[in-house]
MARVOSE-292263 format. One record per residue: residue number from 0; residue in three letters; x, y, z of N, C-alpha, C in turn. Coordinates in nm, 2 decimals, decimal comma. Example, Ala and Ser with C-alpha at 12.3 -4.5 7.8 and 13.67 -1.06 7.14 Angstrom:
BEGIN
+-----+-----+--------+--------+--------+--------+---------+--------+--------+--------+--------+
!   n ! res !  neast ! nnorth !    nup ! caeast ! canorth !   caup !  ceast ! cnorth !    cup !
+-----+-----+--------+--------+--------+--------+---------+--------+--------+--------+--------+
!   0 ! ALA !   1,32 !  -0,57 !   0,78 !   1,23 !   -0,45 !   0,78 !   1,32 !  -0,33 !   0,78 !
!   1 ! SER !   1,28 !  -0,22 !   0,71 !   1,37 !   -0,11 !   0,71 !   1,29 !   0,00 !   0,79 !
+-----+-----+--------+--------+--------+--------+---------+--------+--------+--------+--------+
//
This chain:
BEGIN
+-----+-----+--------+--------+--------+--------+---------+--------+--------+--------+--------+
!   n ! res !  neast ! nnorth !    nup ! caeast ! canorth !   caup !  ceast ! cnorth !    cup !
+-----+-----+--------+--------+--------+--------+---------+--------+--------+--------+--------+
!   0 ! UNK !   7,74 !  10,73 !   9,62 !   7,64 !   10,76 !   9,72 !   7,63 !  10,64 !   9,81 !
!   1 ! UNK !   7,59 !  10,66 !   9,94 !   7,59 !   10,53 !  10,04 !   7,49 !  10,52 !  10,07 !
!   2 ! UNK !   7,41 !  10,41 !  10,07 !   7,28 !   10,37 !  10,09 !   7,27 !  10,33 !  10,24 !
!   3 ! UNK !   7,21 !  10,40 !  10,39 !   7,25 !   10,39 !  10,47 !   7,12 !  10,29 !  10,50 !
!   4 ! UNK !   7,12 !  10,18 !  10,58 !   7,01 !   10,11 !  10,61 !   7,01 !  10,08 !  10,77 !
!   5 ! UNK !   6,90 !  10,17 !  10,82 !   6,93 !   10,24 !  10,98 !   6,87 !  10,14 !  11,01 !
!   6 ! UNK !   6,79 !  10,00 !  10,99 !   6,71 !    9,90 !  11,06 !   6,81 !   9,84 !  11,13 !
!   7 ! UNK !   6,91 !   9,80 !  11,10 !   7,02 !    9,70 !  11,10 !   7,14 !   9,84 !  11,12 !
!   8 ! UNK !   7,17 !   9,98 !  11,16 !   7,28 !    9,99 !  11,16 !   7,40 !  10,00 !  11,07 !
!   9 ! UNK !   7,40 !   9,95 !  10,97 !   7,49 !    9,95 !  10,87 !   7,46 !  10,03 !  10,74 !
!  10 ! UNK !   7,58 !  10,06 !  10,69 !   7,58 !   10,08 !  10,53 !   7,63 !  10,02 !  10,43 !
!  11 ! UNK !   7,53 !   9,97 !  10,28 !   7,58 !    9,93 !  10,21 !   7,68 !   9,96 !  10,09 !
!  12 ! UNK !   7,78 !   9,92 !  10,07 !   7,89 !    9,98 !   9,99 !   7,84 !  10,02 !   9,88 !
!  13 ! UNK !   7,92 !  10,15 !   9,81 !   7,91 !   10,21 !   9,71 !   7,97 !  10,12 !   9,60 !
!  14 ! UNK !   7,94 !  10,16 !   9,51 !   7,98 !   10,11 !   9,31 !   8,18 !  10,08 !   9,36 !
!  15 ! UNK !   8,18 !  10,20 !   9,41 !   8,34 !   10,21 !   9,44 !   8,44 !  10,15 !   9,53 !
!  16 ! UNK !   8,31 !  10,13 !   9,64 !   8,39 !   10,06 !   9,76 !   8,37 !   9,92 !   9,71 !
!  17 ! UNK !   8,30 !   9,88 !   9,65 !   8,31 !    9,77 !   9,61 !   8,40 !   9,66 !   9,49 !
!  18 ! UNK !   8,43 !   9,81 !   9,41 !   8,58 !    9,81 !   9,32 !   8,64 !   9,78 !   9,41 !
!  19 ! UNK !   8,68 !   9,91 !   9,51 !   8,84 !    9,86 !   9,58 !   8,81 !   9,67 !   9,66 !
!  20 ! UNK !   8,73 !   9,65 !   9,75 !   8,76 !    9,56 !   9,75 !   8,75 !   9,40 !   9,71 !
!  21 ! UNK !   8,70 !   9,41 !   9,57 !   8,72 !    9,28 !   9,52 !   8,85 !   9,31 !   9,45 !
!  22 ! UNK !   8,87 !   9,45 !   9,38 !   9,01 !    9,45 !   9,36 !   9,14 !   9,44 !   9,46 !
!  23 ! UNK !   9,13 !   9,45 !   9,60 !   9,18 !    9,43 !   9,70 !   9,18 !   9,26 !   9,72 !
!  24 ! UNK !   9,10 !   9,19 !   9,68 !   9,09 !    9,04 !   9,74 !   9,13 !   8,98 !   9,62 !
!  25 ! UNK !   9,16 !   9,03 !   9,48 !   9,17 !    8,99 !   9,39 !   9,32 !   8,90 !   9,40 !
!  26 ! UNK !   9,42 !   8,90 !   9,47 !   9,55 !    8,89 !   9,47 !   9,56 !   8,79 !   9,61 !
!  27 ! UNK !   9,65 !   8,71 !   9,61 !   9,63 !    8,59 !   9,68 !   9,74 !   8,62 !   9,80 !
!  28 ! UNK !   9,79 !   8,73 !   9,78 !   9,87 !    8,79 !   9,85 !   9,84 !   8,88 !   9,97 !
!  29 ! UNK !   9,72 !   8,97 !   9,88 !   9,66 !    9,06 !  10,06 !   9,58 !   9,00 !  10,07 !
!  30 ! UNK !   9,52 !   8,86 !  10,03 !   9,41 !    8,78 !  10,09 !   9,48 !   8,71 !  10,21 !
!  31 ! UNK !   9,62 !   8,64 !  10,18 !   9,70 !    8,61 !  10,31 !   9,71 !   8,71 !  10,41 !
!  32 ! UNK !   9,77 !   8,82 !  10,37 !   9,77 !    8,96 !  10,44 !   9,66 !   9,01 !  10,52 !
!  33 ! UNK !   9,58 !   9,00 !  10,48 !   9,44 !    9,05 !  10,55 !   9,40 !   8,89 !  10,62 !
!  34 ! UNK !   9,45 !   8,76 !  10,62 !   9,43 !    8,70 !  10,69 !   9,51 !   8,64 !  10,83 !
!  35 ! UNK !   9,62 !   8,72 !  10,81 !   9,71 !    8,71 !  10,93 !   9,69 !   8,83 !  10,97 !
!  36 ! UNK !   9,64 !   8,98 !  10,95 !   9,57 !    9,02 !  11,05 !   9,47 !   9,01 !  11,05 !
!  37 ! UNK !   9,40 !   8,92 !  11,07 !   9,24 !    8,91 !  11,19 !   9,32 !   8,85 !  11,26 !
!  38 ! UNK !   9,43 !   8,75 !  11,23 !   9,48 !    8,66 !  11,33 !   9,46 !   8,72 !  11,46 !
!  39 ! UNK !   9,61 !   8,85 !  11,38 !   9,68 !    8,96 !  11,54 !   9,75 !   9,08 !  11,46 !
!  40 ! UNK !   9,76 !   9,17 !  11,52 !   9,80 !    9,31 !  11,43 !   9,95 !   9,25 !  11,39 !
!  41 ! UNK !   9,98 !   9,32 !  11,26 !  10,19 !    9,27 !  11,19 !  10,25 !   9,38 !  11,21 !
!  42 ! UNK !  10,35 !   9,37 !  11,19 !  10,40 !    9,53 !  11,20 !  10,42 !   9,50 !  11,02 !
!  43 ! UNK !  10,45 !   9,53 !  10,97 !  10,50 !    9,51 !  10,78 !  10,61 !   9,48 !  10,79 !
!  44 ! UNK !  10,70 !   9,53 !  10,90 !  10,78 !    9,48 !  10,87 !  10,81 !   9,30 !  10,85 !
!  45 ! UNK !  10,73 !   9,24 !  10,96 !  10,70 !    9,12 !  10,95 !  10,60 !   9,04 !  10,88 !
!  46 ! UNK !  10,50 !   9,14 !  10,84 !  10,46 !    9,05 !  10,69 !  10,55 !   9,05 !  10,62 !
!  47 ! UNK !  10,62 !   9,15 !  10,59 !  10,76 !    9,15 !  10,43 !  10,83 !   9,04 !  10,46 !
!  48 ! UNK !  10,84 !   9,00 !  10,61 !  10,93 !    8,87 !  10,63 !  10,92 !   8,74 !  10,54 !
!  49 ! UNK !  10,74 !   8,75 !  10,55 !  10,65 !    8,66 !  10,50 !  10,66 !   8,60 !  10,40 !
!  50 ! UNK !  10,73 !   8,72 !  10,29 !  10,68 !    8,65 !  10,16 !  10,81 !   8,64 !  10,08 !
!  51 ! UNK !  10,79 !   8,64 !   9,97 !  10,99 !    8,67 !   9,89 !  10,96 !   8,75 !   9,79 !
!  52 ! UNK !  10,94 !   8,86 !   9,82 !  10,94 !    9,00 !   9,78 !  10,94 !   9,10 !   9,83 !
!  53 ! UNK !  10,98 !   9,24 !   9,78 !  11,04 !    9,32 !   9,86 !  10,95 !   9,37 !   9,98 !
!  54 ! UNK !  11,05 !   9,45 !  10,04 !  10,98 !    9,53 !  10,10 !  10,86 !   9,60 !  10,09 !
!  55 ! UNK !  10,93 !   9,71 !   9,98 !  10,82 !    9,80 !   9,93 !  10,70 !   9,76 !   9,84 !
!  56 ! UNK !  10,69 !   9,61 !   9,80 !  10,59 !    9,56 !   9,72 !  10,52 !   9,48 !   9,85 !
!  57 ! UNK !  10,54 !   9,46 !   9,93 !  10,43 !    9,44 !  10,10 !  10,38 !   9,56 !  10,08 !
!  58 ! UNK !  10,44 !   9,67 !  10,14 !  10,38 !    9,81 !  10,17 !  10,28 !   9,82 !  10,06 !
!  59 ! UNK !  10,30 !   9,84 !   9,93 !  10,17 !    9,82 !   9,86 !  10,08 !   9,74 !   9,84 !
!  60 ! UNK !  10,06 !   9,60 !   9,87 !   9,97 !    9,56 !   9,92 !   9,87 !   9,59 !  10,01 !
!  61 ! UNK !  10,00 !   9,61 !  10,11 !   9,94 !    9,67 !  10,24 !   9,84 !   9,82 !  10,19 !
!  62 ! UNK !   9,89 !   9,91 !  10,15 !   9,84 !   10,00 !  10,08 !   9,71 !   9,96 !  10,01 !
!  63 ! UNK !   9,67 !   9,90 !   9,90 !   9,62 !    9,84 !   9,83 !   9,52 !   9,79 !   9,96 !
!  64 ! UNK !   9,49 !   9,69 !  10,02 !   9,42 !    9,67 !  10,14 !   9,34 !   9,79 !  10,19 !
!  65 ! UNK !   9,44 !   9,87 !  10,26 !   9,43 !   10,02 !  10,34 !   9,33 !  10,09 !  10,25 !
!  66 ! UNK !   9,34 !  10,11 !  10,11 !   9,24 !   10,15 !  10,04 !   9,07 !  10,11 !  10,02 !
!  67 ! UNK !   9,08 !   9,99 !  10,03 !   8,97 !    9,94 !  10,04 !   8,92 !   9,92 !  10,18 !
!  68 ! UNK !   8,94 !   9,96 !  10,30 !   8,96 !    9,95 !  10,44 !   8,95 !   9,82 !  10,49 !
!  69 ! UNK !   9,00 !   9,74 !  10,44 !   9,01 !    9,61 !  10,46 !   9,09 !   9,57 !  10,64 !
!  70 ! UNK !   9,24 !   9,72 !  10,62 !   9,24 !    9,68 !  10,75 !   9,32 !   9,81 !  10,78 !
!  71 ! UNK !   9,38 !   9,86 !  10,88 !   9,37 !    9,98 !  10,94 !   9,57 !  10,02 !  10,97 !
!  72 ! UNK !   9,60 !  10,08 !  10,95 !   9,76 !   10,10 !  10,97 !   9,75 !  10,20 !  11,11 !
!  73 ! UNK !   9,88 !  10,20 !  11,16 !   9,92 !   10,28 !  11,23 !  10,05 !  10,31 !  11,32 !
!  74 ! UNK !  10,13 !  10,40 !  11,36 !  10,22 !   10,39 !  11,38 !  10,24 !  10,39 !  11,51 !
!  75 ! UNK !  10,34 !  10,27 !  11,52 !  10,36 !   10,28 !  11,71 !  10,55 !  10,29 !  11,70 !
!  76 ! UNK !  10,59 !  10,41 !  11,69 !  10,74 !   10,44 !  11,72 !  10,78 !  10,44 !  11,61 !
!  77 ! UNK !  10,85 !  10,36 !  11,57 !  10,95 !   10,36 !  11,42 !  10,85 !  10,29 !  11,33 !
!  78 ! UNK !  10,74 !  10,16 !  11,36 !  10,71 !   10,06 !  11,33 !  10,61 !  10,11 !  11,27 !
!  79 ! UNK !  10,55 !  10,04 !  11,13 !  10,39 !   10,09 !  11,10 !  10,30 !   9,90 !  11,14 !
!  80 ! UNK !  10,23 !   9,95 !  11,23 !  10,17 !    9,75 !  11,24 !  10,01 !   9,80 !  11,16 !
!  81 ! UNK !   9,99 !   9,68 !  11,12 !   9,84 !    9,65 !  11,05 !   9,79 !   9,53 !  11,09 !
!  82 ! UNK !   9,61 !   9,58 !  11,08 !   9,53 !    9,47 !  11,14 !   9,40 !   9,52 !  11,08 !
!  83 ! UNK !   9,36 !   9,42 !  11,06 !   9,20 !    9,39 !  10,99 !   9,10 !   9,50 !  11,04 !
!  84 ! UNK !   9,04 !   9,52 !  10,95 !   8,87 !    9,60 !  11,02 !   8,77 !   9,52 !  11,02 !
!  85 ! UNK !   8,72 !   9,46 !  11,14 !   8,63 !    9,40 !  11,10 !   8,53 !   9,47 !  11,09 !
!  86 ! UNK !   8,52 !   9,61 !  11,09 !   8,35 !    9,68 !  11,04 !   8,36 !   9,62 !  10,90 !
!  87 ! UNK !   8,43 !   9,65 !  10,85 !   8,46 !    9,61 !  10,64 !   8,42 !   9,50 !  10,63 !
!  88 ! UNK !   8,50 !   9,38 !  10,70 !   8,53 !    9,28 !  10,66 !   8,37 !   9,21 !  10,71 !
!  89 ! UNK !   8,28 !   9,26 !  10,81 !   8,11 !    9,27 !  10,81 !   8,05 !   9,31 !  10,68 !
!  90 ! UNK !   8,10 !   9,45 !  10,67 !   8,04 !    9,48 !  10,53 !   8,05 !   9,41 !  10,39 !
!  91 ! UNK !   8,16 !   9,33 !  10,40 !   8,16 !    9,30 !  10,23 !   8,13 !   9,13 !  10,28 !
!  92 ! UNK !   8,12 !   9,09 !  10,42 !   8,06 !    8,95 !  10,43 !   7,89 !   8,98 !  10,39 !
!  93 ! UNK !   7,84 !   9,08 !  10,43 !   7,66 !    9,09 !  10,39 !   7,66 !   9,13 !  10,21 !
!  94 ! UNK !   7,79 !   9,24 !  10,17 !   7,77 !    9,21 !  10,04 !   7,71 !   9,06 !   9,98 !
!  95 ! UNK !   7,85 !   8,96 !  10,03 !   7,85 !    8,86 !   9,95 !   7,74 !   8,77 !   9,97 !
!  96 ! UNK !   7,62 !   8,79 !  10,08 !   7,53 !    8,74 !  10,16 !   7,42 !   8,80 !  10,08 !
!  97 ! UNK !   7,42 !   8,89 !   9,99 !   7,30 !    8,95 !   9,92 !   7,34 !   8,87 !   9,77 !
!  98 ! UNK !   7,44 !   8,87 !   9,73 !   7,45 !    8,81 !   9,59 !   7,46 !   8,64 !   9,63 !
!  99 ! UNK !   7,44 !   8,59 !   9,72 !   7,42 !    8,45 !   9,76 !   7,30 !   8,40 !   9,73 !
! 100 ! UNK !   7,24 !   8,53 !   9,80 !   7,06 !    8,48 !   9,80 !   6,99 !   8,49 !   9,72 !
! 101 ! UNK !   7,06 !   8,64 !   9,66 !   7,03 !    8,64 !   9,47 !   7,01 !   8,56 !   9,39 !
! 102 ! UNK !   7,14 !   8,49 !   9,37 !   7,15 !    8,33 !   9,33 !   7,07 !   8,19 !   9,38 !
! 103 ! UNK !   7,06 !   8,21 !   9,49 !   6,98 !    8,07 !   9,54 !   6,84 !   8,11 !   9,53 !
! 104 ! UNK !   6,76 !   8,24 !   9,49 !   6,61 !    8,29 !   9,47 !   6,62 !   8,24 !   9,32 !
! 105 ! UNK !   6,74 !   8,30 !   9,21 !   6,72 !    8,27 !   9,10 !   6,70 !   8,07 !   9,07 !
! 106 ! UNK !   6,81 !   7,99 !   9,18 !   6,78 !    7,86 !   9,15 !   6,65 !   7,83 !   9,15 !
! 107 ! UNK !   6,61 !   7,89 !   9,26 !   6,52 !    7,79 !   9,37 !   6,41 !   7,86 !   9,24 !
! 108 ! UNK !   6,40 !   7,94 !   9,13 !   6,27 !    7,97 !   9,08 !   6,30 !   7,85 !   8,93 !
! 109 ! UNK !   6,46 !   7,86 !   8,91 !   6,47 !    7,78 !   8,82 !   6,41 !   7,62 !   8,84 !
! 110 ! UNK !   6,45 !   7,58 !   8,93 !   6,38 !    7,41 !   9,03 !   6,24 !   7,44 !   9,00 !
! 111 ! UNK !   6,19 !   7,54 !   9,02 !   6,04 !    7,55 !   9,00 !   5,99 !   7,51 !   8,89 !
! 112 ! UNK !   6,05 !   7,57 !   8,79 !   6,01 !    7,56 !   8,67 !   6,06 !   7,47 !   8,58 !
! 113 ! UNK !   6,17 !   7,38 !   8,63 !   6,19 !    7,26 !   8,57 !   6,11 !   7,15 !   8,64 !
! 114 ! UNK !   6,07 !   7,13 !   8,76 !   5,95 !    7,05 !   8,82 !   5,80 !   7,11 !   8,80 !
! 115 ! UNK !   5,77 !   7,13 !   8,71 !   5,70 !    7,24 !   8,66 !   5,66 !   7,20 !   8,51 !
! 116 ! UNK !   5,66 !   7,13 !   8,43 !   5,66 !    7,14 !   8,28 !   5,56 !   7,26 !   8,22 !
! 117 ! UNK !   5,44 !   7,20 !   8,34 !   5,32 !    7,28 !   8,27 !   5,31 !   7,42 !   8,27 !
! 118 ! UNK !   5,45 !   7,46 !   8,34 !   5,42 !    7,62 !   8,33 !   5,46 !   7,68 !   8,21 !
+-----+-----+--------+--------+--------+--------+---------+--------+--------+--------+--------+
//
C-alpha cells in the first residue's frame, strides 16, 4: 500500500519498494551504475565497457536498478541508454532523511538522560 502524503506532493515507499532499493544499492556496482547516470544517460552498451564483466551481467544490473526505479531505460534505434530517476532517487533520499532523524531524536533523548542522572 502507498502512503500518499498530499502536503508535500509525494509518496512514501512501500515495505517493497524499499526491498528493491536497498537491495538495488546493495552492490557497489549499480551504485557506480546509477552514479554515472545522474552524470548523463549510457547506452549499456558503454557501461559494460566500464567494468570486466560481461555483457549480460551489466544488463542485469541494469535490470536490477530498473526494478527498483532507480533509473529509466529506453530505446533509441538498436541502442538501449539508461539514466537515473531523480523522482526515486528524491524518494529514497527523504526515506533516508526519516531514519536520520529517527536516530538523532533517539540520541538527542539519550544525551538527555545521560546529563540527567536524576531522572
Amino acid at each position: 500500500m502507498v502512503v500518499h502524503d498530499t502536503s508535500h506532493g509525494r509518496s512514501e515507499l512501500t515495505d517493497d519498494e524499499t526491498d528493491r532499493l536497498f537491495h538495488a544499492l546493495a552492490a557497489a556496482t549499480r551504485r557506480d551504475i546509477l552514479r554515472r547516470t545522474i552524470e548523463a544517460e549510457q547506452s549499456v552498451s558503454a557501461l559494460a565497457a566500464a567494468y570486466d564483466m560481461s555483457f549480460a551481467a551489466v544488463q542485469k544490473h541494469v535490470a536490477v536498478l530498473e526494478a527498483a526505479h532507480l533509473v529509466v531505460k529506453r530505446a533509441e534505434g538498436r541502442e538501449r541508454l539508461v539514466r537515473a530517476d531523480p523522482g526515486m532517487i528524491a524518494r529514497a533520499r527523504a526515506l533516508l532523511s526519516r531514519y536520520e532523524d529517527l536516530w538523532r531524536s533517539r540520541i538527542d533523548r539519550l544525551d538527555a538522560l545521560l546529563a540527567d542522572p536524576e531522572r
